[in-house]
N, C-alpha and C positions, 0 to 999 in steps of 0.2 A: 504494500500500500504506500502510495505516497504519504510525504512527511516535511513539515512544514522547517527546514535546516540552514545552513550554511557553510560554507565551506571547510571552513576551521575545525567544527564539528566532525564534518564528512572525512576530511584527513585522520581528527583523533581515532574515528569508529574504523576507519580502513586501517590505521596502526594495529589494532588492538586485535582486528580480523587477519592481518598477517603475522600474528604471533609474536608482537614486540613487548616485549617484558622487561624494558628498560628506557626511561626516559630521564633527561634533565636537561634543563633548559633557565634561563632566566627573562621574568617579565619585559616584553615590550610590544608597543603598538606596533603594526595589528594581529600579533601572532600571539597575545598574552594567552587568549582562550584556549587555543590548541593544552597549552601548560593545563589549566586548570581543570578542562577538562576532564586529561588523563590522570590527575592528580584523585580524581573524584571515583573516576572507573576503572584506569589501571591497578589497583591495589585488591581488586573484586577479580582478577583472575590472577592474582598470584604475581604481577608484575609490580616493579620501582620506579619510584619517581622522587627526585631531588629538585629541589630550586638551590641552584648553586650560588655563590656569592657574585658570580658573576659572569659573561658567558666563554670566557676561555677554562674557567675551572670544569663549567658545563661541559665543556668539549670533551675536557681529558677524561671527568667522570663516563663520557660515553665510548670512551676510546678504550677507556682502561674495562668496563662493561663489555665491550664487543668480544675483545680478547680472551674474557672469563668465558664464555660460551652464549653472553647473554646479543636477542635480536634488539636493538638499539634505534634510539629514534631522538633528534633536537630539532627545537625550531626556534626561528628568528626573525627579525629584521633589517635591514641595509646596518646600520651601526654595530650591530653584535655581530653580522657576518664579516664588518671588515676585524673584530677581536677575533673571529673562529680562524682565522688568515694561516697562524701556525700552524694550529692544531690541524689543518685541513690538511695541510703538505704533511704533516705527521702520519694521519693516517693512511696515506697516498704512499706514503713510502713502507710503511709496515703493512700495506694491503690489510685495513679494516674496513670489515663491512658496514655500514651504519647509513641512515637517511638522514640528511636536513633539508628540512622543510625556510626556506625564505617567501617568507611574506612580504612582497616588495612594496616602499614606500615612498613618497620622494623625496629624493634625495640634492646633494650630499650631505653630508655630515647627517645632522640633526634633520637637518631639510622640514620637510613638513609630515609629520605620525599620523596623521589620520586622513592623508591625502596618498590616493592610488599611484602607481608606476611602474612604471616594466625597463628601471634604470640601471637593475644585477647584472644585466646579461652578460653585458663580456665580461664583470667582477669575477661570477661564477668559473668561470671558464680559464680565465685567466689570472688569479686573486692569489694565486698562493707562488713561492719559489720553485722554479724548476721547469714549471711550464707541460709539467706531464697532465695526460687528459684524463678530463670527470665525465659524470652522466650527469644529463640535467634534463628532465622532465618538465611540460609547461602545461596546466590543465586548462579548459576555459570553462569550462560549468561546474556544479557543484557538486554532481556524478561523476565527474573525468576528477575532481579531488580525493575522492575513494576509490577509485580504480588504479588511479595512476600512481597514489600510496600505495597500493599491491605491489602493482610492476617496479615501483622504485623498489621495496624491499627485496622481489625477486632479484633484481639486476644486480642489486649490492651482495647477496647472495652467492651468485654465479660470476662473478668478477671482481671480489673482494677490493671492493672500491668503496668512496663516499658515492652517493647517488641524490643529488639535489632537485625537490620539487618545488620548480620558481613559480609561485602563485604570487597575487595582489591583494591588496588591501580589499578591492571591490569586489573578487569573488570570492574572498575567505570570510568578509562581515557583511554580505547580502544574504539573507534568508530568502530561499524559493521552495518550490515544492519539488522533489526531488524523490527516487526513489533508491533506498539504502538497505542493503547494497541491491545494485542494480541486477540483471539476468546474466549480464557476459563480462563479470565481476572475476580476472585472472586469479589462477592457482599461483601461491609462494611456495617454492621448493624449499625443500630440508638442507640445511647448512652441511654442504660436503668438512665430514669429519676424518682422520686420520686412523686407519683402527691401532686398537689398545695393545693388541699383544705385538705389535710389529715397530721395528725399528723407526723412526721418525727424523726424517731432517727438513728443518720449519719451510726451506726455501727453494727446497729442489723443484728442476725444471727436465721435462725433456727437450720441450721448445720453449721458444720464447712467447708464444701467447697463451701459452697453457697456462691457467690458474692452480698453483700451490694448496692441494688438500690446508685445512687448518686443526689443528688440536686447543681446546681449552687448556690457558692456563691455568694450574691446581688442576690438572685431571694426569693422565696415565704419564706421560712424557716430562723430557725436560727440554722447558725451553728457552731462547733468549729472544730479546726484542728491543732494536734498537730506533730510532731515528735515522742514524747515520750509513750512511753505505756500507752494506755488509754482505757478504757470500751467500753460499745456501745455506749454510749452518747459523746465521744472523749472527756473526761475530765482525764487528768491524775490521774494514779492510782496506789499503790502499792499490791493494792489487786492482792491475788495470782491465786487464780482462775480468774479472769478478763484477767490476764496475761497470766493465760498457755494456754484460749482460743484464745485470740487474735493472738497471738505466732503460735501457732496450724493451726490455719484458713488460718494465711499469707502461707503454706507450704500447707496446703490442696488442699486450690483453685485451685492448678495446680497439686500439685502431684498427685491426686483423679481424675486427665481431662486429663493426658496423652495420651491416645487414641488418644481424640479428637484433641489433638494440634499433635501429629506424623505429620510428613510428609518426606517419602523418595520416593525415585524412583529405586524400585528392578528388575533387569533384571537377572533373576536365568537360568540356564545351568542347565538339570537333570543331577547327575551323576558328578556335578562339583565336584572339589577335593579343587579347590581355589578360594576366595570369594575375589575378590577385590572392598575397602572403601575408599569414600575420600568424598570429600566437597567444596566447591567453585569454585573457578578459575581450582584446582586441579582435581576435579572431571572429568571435559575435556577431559585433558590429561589420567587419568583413564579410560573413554570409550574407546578411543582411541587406549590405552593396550588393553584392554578385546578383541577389536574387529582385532588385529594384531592375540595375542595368539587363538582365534578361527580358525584365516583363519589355522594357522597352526596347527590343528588339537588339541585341548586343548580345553579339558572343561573346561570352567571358568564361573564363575556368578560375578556379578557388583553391588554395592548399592552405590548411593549417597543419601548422607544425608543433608537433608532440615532444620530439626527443631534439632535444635544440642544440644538443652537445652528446656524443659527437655529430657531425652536424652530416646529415641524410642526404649525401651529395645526389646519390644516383637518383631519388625520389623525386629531391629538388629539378634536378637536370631533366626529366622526363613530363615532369610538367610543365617544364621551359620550351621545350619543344615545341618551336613553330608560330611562338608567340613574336609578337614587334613589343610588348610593353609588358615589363613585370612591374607590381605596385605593391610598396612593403610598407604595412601601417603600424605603428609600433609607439606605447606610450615613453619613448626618449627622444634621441637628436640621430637615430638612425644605426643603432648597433646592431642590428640583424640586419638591415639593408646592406651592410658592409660585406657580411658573408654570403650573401645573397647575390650583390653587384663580382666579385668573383667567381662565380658560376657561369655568370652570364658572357653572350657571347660580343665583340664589337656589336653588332647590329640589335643584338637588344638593349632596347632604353629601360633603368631602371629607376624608378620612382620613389621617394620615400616620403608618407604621410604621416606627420607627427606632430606629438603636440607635449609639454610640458609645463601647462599651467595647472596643471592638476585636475582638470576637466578631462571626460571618457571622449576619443574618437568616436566621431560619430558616422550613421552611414552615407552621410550627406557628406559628409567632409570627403571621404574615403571615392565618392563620387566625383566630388569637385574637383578634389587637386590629383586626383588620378586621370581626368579626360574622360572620364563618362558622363558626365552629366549632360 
C-alpha cells in the first residue's frame, strides 16, 4: 500500500532492509533524520547507532564497524562530507565496504542548510587523495531512495569500496506517497567471507580487479590493517612493485566492472535531434520537458543517470547517437555537463541548464535554454 514518506525515511527503511547493523553519523541539515530515524528502529533488530562527537570520529566508528564484520551505513551533508575527506581515502585504500548517504545542500562552506543542490558531484568523485574511483548513486524519487540504498549496499559489498548515495535536500525532506518497499526492490548479497579453517592473507590477488575475500577482525585469522601502502599481507611497504599492484587493483576493481555497476534509464525518440540529461531531483523536471517538447511535435530522447560515478560511458554514448544537441540540466555551474561534453563528439553541441539560487529547474526553463521551446 502506499505510504505517505520521504526520502530520508525511505533510505533509513532500505538500510535496515539491507541488513545494516551499524550506523553513526553526526546531526546536520538535511540528513539529520536519516540519524534519528535509525537511532529509533535500528536498535529493534539488533543493530548500532552512535552520534559521534563529530563527523570524522563518525567515519572511523564506521570504518572500524565495517572491518568487525558489521554492514555499515553514514550520512551527511556538503560540510561533514568535506570532514569525511580522510577517512574516505582511508577506507579506499583498506577496501571497506560501507555507504554514505550525502544529502546535498548548497553550498560552499556553510552555504545555505535548508536550500537544495546537486553541488557534490565532482566533490564525491574526486574529494579525497589519490584520485582512485568510488560508486556514486543519484536517486530522483522517493522509491529510487530505497532501492538505490539496496544497490549501494550491494555494490559496497561486491567491490569492497565506499558506495555514495548523492540525494538532495528536496527529495530526502519532500513527503509523497510512495510505495515501500517497492515490487522490483534489489537483493543485497552476503558479505564474501574468508573461510575459518584455511590459511588467510588479507590482500591477495590473482588479478588485479578481482576483489580480496575479507575476514572479520576478532574472528578466526590474524590480521593487519593499515592506511599506508602495503602488500598482500597488509604490512607496509616501499616495495615498488607491491605498490604499482596495489595502486592498480584499487582502480581496477571498478574501472574493469563498469558495465556491471551502469545504471540509467534511456527513453530514446528514433530520429531524435536532442538528447536531454540530468540526475536526481532534476531529472523530474527533465521528463517533464521531454514529455511537453513531444506533445508539440519534437523529437527528443531522455536519459537519466543512476550511477554517476563510474560514469556509464557506453550508455551515455549510445544515447548520443545521432543527436545535433545534448542538454545537461543540473542544480550547479555545470559539473556533469563536463563529463558529458567529453563524450560528445565535435558536431555535437552540448548545452548546460543551471541554476544556483536555490530554486528547482524547472521544465520550462529546461525548454527555454535548451531550444525547445
Amino acid at each position: 500500500m502506499p505510504e505517505f514518506i520521504d526520502g530520508n525515511e525511505a533510505i533509513a527503511r532500505g538500510a535496515i532492509d539491507a541488513g545494516c547493523d551499524f550506523f553513526a553519523g553526526y546531526p546536520i541539515t538535511p540528513a539529520t533524520s536519516i540519524l534519528l530515524h535509525l537511532a529509533r528502529e535500528l536498535p529493534k533488530t539488533g543493530g548500532i547507532v552512535l552520534q559521534g562527537e563529530d563527523e570524522i570520529a563518525s567515519m572511523g566508528f564506521c570504518i572500524g564497524a565495517a572491518m568487525s564484520g558489521k554492514r555499515v551505513m553514514t550520512a551527511t551533508s556538503g560540510p561533514g562530507i568535506s570532514l569525511y575527506s580522510e577517512n574516505i581515502g582511508f577506507a579506499i585504500m583498506g577496501e571497506v565496504p560501507m555507504v554514505i548517504v550525502d544529502v546535498q545542500r548548497m553550498g560552499p562552506s556553510t552555504g545555505a542548510a535548508t536550500t537544495g543542490a546537486q553541488g557534490d558531484i565532482q566533490f564525491l568523485r574526486w574529494g579525497t587523495s589519490g584520485g582512485y574511483p568510488v560508486i556514486v548513486l543519484a536517486p530522483t524519487t522517493v522509491e529510487e531512495c530505497y532501492t538505490l540504498t539496496l544497490r549501494a549496499f550491494d555494490l559496497s559489498e561486491r567491490f569492497r569500496v565506499p558506495v555514495f548515495l548523492a540525494t538532495d535536500k528536496e527529495t530526502s525532506l519532500t513527503k509523497t506517497m510512495a510505495n515501500i518497499p517497492p515490487q522490483d526492490a534489489p537483493q543485497v548479497r552476503e558479505r564474501a567471507t574468508a573461510p575459518a579453517g584455511e590459511d588467510f592473507v588479507p590482500y591477495r590477488l590473482e588479478n588485479l580487479s578481482q576483489v580480496p575475500a575479507m575476514s572479520p577482525f576478532g574472528g578466526p585469522h590474524t590480521l593487519r590493517f593499515t592506511t599506508s601502502s602495503h602488500d598482500e599481507e597488509a604490512y607496509l611497504t616501499k616495495d615498488e612493485q607491491a605498490i604499482d599492484r596495489l595502486n592498480r587493483h584499487l582502480a581496477a576493481k571498478i574501472e574493469e566492472h563498469v558495465e556491471e555497476i551502469s545504471h540509467v534509464k534511456a527513453d530514446l525518440q528514433k530520429g531524435a535531434e536532442t538528447l536531454l540529461v540530468s540526475y536526481g531531483i532534476t531529472a523530474r523536471a527533465m521528463v517533464e520537458a521531454g514529455n511537453r517538447a513531444r506533445k508539440a511535435g519534437k523529437r527528443v530522447s531522455m536519459l537519466t543517470v543512476y550511477s554517476l560515478w563510474p560514469i556509464p560511458g557506453k550508455a551515455i554514448r549510445q544515447a548520443m547517437d545521432g543527436v545535433k544537441r545534448v542538454v545537461v540540466a543540473e542544480l550547479n555551474l555545470g559539473q556533469y555537463r563536463r563529463e558529458i561534453q567529453s563524450l560528445a563528439s565535435d558536431r555535437q553541441e552540448v548545452i548546460g541548464v543551471h541554476r544556483v539560487d536555490g530554486k528547482l529547474i524547472s521544465p520550462s526553463q529546461i525548454l527555454k535554454e535548451g531550444g525547445l521551446a
